[in-house]
N, C-alpha and C positions, 0 to 999 in steps of 0.2 A: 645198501643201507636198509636196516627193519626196527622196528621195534622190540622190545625184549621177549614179547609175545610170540612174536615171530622166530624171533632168534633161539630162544628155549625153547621151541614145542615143533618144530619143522628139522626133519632131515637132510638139510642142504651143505652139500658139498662145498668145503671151500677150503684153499689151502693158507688164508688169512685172517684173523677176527680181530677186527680194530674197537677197542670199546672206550668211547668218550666219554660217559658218566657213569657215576655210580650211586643214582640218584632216582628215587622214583617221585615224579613231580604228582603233589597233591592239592588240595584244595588253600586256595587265599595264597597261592605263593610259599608253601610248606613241602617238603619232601621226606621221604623214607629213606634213608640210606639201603642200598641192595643188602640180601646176606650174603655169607664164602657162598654157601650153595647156588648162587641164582648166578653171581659172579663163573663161578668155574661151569658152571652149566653152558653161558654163553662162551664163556674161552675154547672149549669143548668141542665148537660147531667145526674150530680148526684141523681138519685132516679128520678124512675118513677112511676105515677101512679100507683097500679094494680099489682106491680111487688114488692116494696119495700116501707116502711113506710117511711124511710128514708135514707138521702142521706148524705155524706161527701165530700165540694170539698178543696183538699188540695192546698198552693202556697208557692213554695218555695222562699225563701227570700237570700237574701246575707248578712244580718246581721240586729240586731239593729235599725239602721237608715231605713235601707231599707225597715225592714218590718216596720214602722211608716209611713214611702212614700206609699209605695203600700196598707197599710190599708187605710190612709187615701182616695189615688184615686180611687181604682178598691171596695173595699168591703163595707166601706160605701158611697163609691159616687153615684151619679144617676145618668143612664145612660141618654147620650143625648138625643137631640129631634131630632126625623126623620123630615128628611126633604128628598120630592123625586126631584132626580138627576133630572127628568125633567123642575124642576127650576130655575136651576144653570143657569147663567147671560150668559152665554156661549154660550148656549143651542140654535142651531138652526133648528129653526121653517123647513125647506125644510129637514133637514135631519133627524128629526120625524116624520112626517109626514110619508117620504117616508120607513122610517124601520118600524113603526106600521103595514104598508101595505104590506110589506116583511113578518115579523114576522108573524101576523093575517092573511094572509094568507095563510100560513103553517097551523097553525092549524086548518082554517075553512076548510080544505083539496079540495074536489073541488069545493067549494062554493066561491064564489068570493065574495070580499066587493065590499058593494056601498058606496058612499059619506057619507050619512047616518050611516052607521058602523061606518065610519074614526070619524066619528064628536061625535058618542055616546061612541065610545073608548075612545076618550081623555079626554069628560066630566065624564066619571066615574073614572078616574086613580085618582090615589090619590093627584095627585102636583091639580088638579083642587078641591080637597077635602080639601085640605088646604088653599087655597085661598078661599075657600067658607067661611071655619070656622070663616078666618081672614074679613074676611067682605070685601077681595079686588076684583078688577077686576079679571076676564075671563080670566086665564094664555090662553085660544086656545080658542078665538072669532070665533064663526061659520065661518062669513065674508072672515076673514082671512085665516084660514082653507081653505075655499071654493078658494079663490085664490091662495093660495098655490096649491094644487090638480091643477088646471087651469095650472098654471106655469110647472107642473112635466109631464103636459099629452103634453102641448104643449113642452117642452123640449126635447119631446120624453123619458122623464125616465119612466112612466106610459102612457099607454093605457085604454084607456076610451070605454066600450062598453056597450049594453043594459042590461047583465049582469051582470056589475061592473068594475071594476078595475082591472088588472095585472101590474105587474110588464113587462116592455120589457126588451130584450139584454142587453141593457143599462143601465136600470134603476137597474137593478141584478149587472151588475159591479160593480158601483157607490156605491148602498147599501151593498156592501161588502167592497169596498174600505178607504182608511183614508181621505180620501178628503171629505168635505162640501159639501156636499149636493146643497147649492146656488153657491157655486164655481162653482161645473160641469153644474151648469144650465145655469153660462155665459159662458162656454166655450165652451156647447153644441150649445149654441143657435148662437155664432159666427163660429163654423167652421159647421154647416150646411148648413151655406151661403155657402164653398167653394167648387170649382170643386176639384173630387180630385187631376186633376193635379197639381194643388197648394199646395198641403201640403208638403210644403219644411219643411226648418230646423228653418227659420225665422219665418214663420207661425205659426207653433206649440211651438216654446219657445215665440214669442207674446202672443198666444192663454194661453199659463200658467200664463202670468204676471197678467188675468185677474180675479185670485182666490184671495181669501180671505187672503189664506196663506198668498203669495207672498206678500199684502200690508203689513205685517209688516216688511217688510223689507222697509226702509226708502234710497232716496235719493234724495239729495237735489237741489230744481227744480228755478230758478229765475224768482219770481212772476213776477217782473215788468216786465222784458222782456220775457215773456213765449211765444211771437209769433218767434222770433228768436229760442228757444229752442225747441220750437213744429217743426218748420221747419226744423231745424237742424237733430233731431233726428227723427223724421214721414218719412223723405227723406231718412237716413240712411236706414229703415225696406225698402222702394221702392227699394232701391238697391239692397239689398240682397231678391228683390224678392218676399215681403211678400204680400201674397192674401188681398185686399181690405175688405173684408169683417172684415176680423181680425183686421186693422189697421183702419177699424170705429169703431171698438167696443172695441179702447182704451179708446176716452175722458169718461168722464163719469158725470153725471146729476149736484154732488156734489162739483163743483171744476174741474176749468182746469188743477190744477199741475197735479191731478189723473193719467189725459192721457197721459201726460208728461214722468211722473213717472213711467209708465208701459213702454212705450216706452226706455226711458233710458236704464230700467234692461233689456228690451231685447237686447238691442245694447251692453252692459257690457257682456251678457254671449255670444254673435256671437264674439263680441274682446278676450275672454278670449277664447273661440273655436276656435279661429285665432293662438293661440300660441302669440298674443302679451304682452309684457308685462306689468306688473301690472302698472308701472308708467306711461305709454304711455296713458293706458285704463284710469286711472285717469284723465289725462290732457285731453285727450278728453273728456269726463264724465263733465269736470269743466269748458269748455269751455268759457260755458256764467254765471256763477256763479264765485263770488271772490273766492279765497282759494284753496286748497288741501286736501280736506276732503272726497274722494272719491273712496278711496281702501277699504277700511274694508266693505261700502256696495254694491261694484260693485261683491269681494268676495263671500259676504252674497249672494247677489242675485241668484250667479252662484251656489250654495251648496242646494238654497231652489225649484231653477230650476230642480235641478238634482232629488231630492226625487222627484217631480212631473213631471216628461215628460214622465216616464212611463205611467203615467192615464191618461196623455192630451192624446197621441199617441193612447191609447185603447177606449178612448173617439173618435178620430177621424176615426180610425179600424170600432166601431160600426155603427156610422153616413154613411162610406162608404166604404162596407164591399168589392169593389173592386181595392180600392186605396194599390199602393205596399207600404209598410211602412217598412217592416221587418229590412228591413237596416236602415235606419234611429233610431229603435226602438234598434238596438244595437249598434249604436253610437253615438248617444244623449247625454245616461247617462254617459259614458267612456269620453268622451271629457268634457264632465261638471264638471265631478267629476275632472280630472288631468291636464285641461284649455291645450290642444294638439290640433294640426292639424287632418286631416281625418287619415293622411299615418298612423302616431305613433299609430293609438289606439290596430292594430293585436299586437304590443309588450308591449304597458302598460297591455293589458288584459294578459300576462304572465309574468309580470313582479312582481305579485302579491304582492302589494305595496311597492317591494325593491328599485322603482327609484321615484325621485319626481319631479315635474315641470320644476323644473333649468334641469336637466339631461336631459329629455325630448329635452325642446329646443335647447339644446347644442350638441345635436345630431344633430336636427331639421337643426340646421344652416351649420352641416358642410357636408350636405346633406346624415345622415345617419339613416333615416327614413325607410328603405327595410331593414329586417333582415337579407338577404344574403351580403349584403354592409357591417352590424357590424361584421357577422361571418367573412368577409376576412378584417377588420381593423386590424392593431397592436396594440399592448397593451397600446403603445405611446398616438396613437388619442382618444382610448374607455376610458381610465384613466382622462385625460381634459376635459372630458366629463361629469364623473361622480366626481368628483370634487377631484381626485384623489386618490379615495378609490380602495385600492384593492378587498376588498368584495362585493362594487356593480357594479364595472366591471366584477367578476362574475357571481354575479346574472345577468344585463347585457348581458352577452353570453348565459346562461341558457334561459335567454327570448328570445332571438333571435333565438336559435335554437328551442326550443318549437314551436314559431309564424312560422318560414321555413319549421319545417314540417309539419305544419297543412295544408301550402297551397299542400300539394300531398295526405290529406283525401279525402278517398272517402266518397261523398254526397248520401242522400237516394235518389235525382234527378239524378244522372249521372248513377244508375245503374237500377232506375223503375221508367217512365214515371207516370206522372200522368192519370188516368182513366179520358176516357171522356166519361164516357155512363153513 
């Protein structure tokens, strides 16, 4: 018995291959049905060369019908045409690039690429072998290539030397991380402008609005009047602080709403980290635009923020490896994720998902934000609170006393000094 893992990719001898589904099991009880290719791959493992004249691979069926289905698709069908993933419409150019050069340089061990390498890699990989066959254009034009590289060395994600190429600090985060490749390249290249005094909480959820991701989240910007909404909201980020640098490297080449629109989401996730609420953050959001259509993406915004303020923040770490961040780095994502003030977040982090936003706030207002304040509430106030449940004014107290006693842990700082020699 193996896995298909196993069964596809291991040369084992065997003069039977019994295959019971043809099902790849996915998430929530969902499955992929197999392709011919993966199917005849494992039939395959039946009879080897040298070892055996012949091979039997058996499939079991559910009846009738079923094996009529399954002969027609997996036994006499043909398997698909390979196509390499590096073609997929998807597929971006900075963040191939920069993993060829990850990759390829693990195995040239300590041989570093040059330009040269990068460029004769990609024209021998097969998605460029396909495009040959096809009589089409250059999937990775030298040109572009060569700017690309340009772009990652100036970004600081690659370093450039008479040697060749390495990956830097950065450039190993990023290639390890889920983020786009050209994403981190705008995000690098605007917080390297900043001092690190600047890197507040405005700075760095700007600095996010300027990835790739973040643009599919949509909100809706009013062309005509976009110098009212640029002011509007450009003036908001000044308020709360945000480094100049960042806050030019909203607009962008393609379109004013762009810079509009990054703008916006940033000011939606500092409201929703304000603790205000959702209908407030809309009306503001819609200010200069008709209508009411501004929750679902002010929401969105704050949820796509959250998966990424950790890599902006480790993106900022690297650029300047003396700016204090750590706190910010763990309340970032806790307020993004549960839209809370600074105070609440020592008890949402113990609250481990039993309270939700409304609760929050409804503490928040009746100034029971310090967990020593819930522990000496009555049941009265902590109840109104949590919307009158008895189980999550438990949970409730469990959080509070959790987060109270955390503040008498002893720090690895309070008992050993850091070394300065």
């Amino acid at each position: 018995m193996s896995t298909t893992t196993l069964a596809q990719g291991v040369n084992l001898p065997a003069e039977t291959a019994i295959i019971v589904e043809l099902d790849h099991p996915g998430e929530a009880r969902t499955t992929t049905p197999y392709t011919v290719a993966e199917y005849k791959n494992i039939a395959g493992r039946a009879g080897r060369l040298g070892l055996t004249s012949t091979g039997r691979s058996i499939l079991i069926v559910g009846g009738d019908v079923d094996a009529q289905r399954r002969w027609a698709r997996y036994v006499a069908g043909s398997p698909e045409d390979l196509r390499s993933q590096l073609l997929d419409v998807k597929q971006d150019l900075y963040t191939l690039v920069l993993r060829v050069v990850a990759v390829a340089s693990r195995r040239e061990g300590d041989e570093l690429l040059t330009e040269d390498d990068v460029l004769g890699f990609l024209a021998s990989s097969y998605a460029a072998h396909q495009r040959r066959l096809a009589g089409a254009e250059d999937p990775f034009p030298p040109a572009r290539v060569s700017a690309t590289l340009a772009e990652l060395v100036s970004a600081d994600l690659l370093a450039s030397g008479p040697s060749g190429l390495t990956l830097t600090e950065l450039g190993t985060y990023v290639a390890q991380s889920g983020l786009r490749v050209s994403s981190a390249v705008r995000v690098a290249r605007a917080l390297r402008m900043v001092h690190p005094s600047q890197l507040n909480r405005a700075t760095l959820i700007a600095a996010a609005q300027l990835t790739k991701e973040l643009a599919e989240v949509r909100v809706q910007v009013n062309g005509r009047g976009w110098q009212r909404e640029q002011q509007t909201f450009f003036g908001e980020l000044r308020r709360h602080g945000i480094a100049e640098p960042v806050l030019a490297a909203l607009p962008a080449a393609d379109g004013r709403s762009v810079g509009i629109s990054r703008a916006k989401r940033a000011v939606a996730c500092l409201l929703w980290m304000g603790g205000v609420p959702i209908g407030q953050i809309e009306a503001l959001l819609m200010r200069h635009v008709p209508g009411n259509d501004a929750a679902g993406p002010a929401r969105a915004a704050a949820d796509r923020t959250q998966s990424l303020i950790s890599t902006t923040i480790e993106i900022a770490r690297c650029l300047h490896p003396a700016a204090q961040l750590d706190e910010l780095a763990q309340l970032l994502p806790v307020q993004l994720e549960f839209g809370i003030p600074v105070d609440l977040v020592p008890l949402a982090l113990h609250a481990n998902g039993g309270l939700d936003r409304p609760d929050f706030l409804r503490l928040h207002s009746r100034g029971l934000a310090d967990p020593a304040a819930i522990l000496d509430a009555d049941d009265e106030t902590l109840l109104a609170c949590v919307g009158g449940s008895t189980s999550r004014m438990i949970q409730l107290r469990r959080a509070a006393k959790a987060a109270h006693d955390d503040v008498g842990l002893v720090d690895f700082s309070d008992v050993l000094p850091a070394a300065v020699d």
